[in-house]
C-alpha positions as a printed NumPy array, in Angstrom:
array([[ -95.446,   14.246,  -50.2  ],
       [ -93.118,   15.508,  -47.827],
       [ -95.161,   18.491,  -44.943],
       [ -92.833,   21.296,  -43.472],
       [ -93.418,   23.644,  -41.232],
       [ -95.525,   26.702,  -42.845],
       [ -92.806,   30.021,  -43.402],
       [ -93.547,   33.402,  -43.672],
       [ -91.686,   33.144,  -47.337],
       [ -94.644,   30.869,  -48.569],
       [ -96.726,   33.72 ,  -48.222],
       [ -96.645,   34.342,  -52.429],
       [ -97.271,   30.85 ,  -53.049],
       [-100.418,   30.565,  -50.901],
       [-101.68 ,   33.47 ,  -52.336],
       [-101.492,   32.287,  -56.144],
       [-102.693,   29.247,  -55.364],
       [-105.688,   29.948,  -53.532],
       [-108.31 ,   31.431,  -55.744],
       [-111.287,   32.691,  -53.595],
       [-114.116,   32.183,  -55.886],
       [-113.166,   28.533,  -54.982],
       [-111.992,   28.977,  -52.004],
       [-113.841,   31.304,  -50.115],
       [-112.985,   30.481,  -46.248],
       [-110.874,   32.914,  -44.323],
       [-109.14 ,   29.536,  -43.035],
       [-107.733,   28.896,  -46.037],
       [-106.287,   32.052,  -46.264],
       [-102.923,   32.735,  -45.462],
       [-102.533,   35.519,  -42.553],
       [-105.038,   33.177,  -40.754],
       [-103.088,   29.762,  -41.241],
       [ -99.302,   31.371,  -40.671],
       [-101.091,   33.004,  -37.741],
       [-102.747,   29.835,  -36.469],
       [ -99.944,   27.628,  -37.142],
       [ -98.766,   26.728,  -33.952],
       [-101.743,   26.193,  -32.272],
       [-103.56 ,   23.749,  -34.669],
       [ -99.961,   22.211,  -35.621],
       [-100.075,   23.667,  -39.047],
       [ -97.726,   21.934,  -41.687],
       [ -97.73 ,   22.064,  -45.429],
       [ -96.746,   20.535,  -48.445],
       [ -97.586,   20.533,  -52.308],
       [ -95.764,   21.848,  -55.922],
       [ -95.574,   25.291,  -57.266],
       [ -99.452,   25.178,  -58.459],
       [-100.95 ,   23.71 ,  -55.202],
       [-100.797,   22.87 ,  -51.457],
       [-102.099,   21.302,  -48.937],
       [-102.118,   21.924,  -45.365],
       [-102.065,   19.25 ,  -42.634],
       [-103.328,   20.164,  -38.652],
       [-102.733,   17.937,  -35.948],
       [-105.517,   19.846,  -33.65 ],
       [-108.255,   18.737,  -37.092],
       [-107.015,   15.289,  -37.085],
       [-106.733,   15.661,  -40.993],
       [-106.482,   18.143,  -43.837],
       [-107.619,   21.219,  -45.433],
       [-109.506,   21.501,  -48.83 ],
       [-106.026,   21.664,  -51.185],
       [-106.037,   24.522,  -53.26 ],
       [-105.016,   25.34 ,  -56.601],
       [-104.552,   22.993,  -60.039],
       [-107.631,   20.965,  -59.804],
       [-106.463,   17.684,  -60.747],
       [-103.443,   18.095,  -58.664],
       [-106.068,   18.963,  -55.533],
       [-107.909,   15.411,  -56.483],
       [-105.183,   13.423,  -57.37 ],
       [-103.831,   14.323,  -53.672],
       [-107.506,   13.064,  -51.77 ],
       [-107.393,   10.199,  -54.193],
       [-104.343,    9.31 ,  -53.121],
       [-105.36 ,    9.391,  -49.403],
       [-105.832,    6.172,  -47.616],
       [-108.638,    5.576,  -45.006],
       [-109.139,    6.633,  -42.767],
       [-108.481,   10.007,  -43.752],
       [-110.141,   13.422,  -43.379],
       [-110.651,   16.647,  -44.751],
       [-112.245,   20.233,  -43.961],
       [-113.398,   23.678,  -45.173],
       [-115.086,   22.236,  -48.537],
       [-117.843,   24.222,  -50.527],
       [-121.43 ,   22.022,  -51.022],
       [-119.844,   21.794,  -54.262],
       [-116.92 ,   20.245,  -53.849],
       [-118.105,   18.051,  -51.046],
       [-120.313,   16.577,  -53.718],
       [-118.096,   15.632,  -56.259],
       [-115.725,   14.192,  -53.419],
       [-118.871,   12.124,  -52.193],
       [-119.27 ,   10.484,  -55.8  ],
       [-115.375,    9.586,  -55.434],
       [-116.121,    7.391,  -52.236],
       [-116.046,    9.767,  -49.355],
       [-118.951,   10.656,  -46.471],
       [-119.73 ,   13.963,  -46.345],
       [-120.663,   16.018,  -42.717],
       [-121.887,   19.704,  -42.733],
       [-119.382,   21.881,  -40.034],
       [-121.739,   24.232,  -38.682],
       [-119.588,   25.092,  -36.033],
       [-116.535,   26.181,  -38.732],
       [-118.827,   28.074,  -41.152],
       [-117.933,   31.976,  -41.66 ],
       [-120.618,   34.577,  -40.14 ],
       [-121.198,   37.219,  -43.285],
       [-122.381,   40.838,  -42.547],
       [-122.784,   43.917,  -44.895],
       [-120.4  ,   46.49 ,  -43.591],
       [-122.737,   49.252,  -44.836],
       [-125.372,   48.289,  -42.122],
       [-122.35 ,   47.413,  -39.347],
       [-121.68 ,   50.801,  -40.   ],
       [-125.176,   51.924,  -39.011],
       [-125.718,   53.691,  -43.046],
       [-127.942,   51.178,  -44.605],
       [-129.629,   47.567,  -44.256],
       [-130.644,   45.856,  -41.081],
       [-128.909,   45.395,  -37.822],
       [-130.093,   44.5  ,  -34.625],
       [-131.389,   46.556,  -32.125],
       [-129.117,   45.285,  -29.776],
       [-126.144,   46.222,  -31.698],
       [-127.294,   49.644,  -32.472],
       [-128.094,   50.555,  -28.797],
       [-124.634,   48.819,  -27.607],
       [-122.604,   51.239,  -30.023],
       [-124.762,   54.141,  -29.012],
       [-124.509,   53.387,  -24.804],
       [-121.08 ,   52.968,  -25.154],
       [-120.959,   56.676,  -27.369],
       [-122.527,   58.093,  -24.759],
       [-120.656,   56.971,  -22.168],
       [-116.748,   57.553,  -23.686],
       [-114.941,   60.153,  -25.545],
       [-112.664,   57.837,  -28.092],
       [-110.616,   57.851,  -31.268],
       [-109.7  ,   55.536,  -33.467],
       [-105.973,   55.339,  -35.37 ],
       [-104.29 ,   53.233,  -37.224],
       [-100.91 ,   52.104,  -34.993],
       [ -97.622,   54.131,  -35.157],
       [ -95.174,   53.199,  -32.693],
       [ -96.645,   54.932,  -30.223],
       [ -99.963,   52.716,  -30.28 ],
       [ -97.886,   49.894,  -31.191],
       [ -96.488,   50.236,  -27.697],
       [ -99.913,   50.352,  -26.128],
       [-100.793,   47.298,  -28.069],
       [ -97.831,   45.441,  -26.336],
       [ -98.412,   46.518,  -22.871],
       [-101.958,   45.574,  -23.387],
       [-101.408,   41.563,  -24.459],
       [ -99.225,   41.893,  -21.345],
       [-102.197,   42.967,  -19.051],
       [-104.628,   40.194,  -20.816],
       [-101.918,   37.856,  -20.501],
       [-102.346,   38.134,  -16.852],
       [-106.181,   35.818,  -17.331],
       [-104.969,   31.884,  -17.077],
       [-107.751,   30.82 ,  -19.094],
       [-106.237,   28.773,  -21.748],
       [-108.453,   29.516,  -24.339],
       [-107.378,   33.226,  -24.14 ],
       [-103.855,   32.525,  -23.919],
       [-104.583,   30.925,  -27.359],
       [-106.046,   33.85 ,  -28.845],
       [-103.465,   36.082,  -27.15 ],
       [-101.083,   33.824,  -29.071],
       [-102.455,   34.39 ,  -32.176],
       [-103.398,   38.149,  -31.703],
       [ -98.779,   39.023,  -30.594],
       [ -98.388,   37.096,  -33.94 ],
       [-100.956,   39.384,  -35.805],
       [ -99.066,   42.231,  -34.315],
       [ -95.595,   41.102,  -35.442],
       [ -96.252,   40.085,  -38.711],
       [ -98.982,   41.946,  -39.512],
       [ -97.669,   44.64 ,  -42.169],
       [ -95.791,   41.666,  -44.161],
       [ -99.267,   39.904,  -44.689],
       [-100.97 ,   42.896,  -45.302],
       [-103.445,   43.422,  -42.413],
       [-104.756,   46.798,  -41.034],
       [-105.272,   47.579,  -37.5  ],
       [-106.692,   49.768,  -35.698],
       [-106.657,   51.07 ,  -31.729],
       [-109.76 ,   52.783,  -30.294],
       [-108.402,   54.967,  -27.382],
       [-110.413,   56.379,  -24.63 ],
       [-110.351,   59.409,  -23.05 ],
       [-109.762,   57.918,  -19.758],
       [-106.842,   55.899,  -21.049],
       [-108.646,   52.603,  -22.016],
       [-107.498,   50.964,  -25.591],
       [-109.342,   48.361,  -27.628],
       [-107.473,   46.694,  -30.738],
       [-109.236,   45.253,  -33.668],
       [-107.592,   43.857,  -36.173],
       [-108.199,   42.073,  -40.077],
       [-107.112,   41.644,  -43.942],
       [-108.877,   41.573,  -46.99 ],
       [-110.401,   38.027,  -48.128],
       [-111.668,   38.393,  -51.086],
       [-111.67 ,   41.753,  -52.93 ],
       [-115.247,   42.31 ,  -51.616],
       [-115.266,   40.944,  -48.518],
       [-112.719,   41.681,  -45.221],
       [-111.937,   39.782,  -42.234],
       [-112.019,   40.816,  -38.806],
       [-109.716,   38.041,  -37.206],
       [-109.735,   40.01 ,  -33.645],
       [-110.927,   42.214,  -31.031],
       [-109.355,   42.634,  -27.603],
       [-109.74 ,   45.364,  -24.811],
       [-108.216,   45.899,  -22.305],
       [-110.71 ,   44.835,  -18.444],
       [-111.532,   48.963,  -18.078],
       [-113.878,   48.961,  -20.795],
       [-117.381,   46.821,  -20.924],
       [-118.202,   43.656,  -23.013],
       [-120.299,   46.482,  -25.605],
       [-116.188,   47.39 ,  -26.719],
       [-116.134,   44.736,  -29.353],
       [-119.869,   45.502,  -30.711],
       [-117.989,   49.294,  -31.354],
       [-114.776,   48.151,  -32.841],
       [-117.082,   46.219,  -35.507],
       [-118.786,   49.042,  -35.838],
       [-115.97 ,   51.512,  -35.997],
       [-114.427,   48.708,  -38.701],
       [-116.725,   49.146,  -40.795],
       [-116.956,   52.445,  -40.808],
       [-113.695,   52.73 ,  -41.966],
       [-114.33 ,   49.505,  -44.545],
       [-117.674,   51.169,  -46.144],
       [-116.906,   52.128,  -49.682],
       [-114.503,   49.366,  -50.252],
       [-115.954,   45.764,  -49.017],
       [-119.171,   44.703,  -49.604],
       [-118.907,   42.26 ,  -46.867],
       [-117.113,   41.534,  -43.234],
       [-116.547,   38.065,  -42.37 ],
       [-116.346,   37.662,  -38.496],
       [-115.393,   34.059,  -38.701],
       [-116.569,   31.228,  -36.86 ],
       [-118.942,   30.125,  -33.735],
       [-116.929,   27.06 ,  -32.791],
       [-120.01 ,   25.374,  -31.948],
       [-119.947,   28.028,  -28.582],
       [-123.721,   29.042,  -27.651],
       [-122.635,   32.28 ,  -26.557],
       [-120.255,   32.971,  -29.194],
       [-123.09 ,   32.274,  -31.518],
       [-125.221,   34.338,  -29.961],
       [-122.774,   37.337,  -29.875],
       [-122.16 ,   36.796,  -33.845],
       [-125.842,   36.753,  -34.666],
       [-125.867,   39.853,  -32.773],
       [-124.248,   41.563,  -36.433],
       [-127.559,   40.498,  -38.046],
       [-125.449,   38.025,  -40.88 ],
       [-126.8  ,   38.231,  -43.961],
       [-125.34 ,   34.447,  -44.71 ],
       [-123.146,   32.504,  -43.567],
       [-120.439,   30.371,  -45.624],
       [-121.101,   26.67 ,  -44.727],
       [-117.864,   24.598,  -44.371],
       [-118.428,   20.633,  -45.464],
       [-115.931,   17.755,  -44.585],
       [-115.109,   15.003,  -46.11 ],
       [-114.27 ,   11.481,  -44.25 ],
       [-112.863,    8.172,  -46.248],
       [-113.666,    5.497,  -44.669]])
């Protein structure tokens, strides 16, 4: 099989081929791997009824999605050593009766929240997280509106001013986010920018996943506003989510204490654990 580059155009073809029942992970999706694609080296490669996507960052390959005996036909075919991510418990077991050692990813599986209690109307949240949106309430006048080319302008100069912090790990997500921004109506994601009073902006930004259950792929404000900013734009999310999705997915920990410790903070009600599979 012959891996390309991903395209925008393959946008239809992910889509069919990707059933979410089976495929649940917001990495498999594809607003998150066309908007990844450069950082993890994304390529892909398959027939009109499957595909498979290769990253150079993973060292290996992504669960292939779509006609099941194509999908195990291609990991038969692979020749030690070879690996592969984002697998269910399910299909990490049948792969481990066809020869293959299976690891559990703790650091790749999806954070799960109910977006009725992130929006403070029912279920349990932390206290934390309540008194964070409240403070921060108290403390600013704000609205929140979907972009017109007016806030699309403020979104711009604000990736400018965060582009100004070296750190390469933001530059990544900065990356990611201009990408978001660009191509963001042609894969069908909504976002949103929470303006202050005072002239400070916060941009959040997602896509459905499943049709009960949204992503939030990212939050960034701009260095006037506090940390508790991205603890209100989940909030102010879901608020506008409530009624529609069930559930938010807030991705990954990446294995980061504090990152962990700032997605607990949503009170998950599961998580979606992400198997890989190693031939050896």
């Amino acid at each position: 099989m012959e891996f390309r580059p991903l395209r925008l155009e393959d946008q239809a073809w992910i889509r069919r081929c990707r059933d979410t029942q089976v495929h649940p992970f917001t990495a498999l999706s594809f607003p998150s791997l066309f908007s990844w694609r450069r950082t993890y080296g994304f390529t892909v490669a398959g027939d009109t009824d499957f595909f498979v996507i290769r990253s150079v960052s993973d060292g290996g390959f992504y669960c292939p999605c779509g006609d099941t005996e194509k999908c195990l036909a291609f990991l038969d075919r692979l020749e030690a050593p070879a690996k592969v991510l984002y697998l269910t418990e399910r299909q990490a077991e049948l792969l481990e009766g066809r020869g293959w050692t299976i690891g559990h990813r703790d650091d790749l599986s999806e954070y799960i929240v109910s977006t009725a209690a992130e929006a403070l109307r029912e279920g349990h949240i932390s206290k934390s997280f309540r008194d964070k949106c409240r403070h921060f309430k108290k403390q600013y006048s704000y609205t929140v509106v979907p972009p017109g080319p007016e806030q699309k302008q403020a979104m711009r100069d604000m990736l400018t001013m965060l582009h100004m912090d070296p750190r390469e790990e933001v530059m990544g997500d900065l990356n990611v986010l201009s990408t978001e921004i660009e191509y963001g109506d042609a894969m069908g994601m909504q976002s949103y920018l929470l303006q202050t009073d005072g002239g400070g902006n916060a941009l959040f930004i997602g896509y459905e996943n499943s049709p009960d259950m949204f992503t939030m792929t990212m939050v960034k404000h701009d260095p006037t506003l506090p940390p508790e900013t991205t603890a209100v734009c989940v909030h102010e999310l879901a608020l506008k989510l409530d009624g529609k999705y069930a559930t938010m997915n807030l991705e990954e920990d990446l294995g980061l204490e504090g990152l962990r410790r700032a997605k607990e903070l949503y009170s998950p009600v599961f998580r979606l654990e992400v198997y890989e599979a190693i031939k050896r």
